[in-house]
N, C-alpha and C positions, 0 to 999 in steps of 0.2 A: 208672343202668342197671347201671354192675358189682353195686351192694349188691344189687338185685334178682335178679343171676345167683348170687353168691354163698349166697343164702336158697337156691338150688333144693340145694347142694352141702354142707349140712346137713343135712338131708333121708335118712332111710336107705332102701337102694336097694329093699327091698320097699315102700316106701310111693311110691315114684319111678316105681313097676313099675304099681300098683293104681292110680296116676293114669293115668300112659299108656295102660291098659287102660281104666281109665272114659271118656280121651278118646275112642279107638275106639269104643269103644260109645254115645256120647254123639252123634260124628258121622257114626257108621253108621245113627242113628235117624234125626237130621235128613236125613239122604242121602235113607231110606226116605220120611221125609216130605214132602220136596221134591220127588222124583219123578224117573226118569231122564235126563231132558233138562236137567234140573241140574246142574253139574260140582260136586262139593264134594269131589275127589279133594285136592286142596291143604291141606286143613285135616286130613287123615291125617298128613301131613308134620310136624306140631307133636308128635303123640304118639314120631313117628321121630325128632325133633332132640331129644328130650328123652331118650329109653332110649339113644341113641348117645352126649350129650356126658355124662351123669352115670351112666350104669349101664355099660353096655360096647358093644361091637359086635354082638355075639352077640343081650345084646336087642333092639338098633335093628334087627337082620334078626329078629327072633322078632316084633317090634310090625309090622314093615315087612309082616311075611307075613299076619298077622293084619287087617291095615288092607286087605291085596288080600282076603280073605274078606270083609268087611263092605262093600268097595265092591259088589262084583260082587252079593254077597248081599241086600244091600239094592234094590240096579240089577233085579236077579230081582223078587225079589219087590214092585218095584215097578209090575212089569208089560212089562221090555225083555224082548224077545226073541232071544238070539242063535244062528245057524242056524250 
């Protein structure tokens, strides 16, 4: 397990960035896909433990913000309504 944390911390931090960003968008689709009655708010968390423990704090609140847009956006457009 460490050698496998150690691979992420070679890794330079725009290619760290463009992963975590694919992860968003990866399981903001499946969100969409699933439908709103589906939680898949947990699986955001992997793109935010990843921009916090190797890039900085700043991205894990820039991924963190990003992941509430794609939740909710997807939660929309998947047909919730909230009043």
């Amino acid at each position: 397990m460490v050698t496998w944390i150690k691979q992420f911390e070679t890794w330079s931090k725009p290619f760290l960035m463009a992963l975590c960003l694919g992860i968003v968008a990866a399981v903001g689709y499946v969100d969409f896909l699933t439908g709103y009655e589906t939680f898949c708010f947990v699986f955001y968390l992997l793109a935010v433990f990843l921009a916090v423990w190797f890039i900085s704090s700043f991205s894990g609140g820039l991924i963190s913000a990003l992941s509430v847009v794609a939740w909710i956006s997807s939660n929309i457009a998947a047909g919730e309504r909230y009043s």
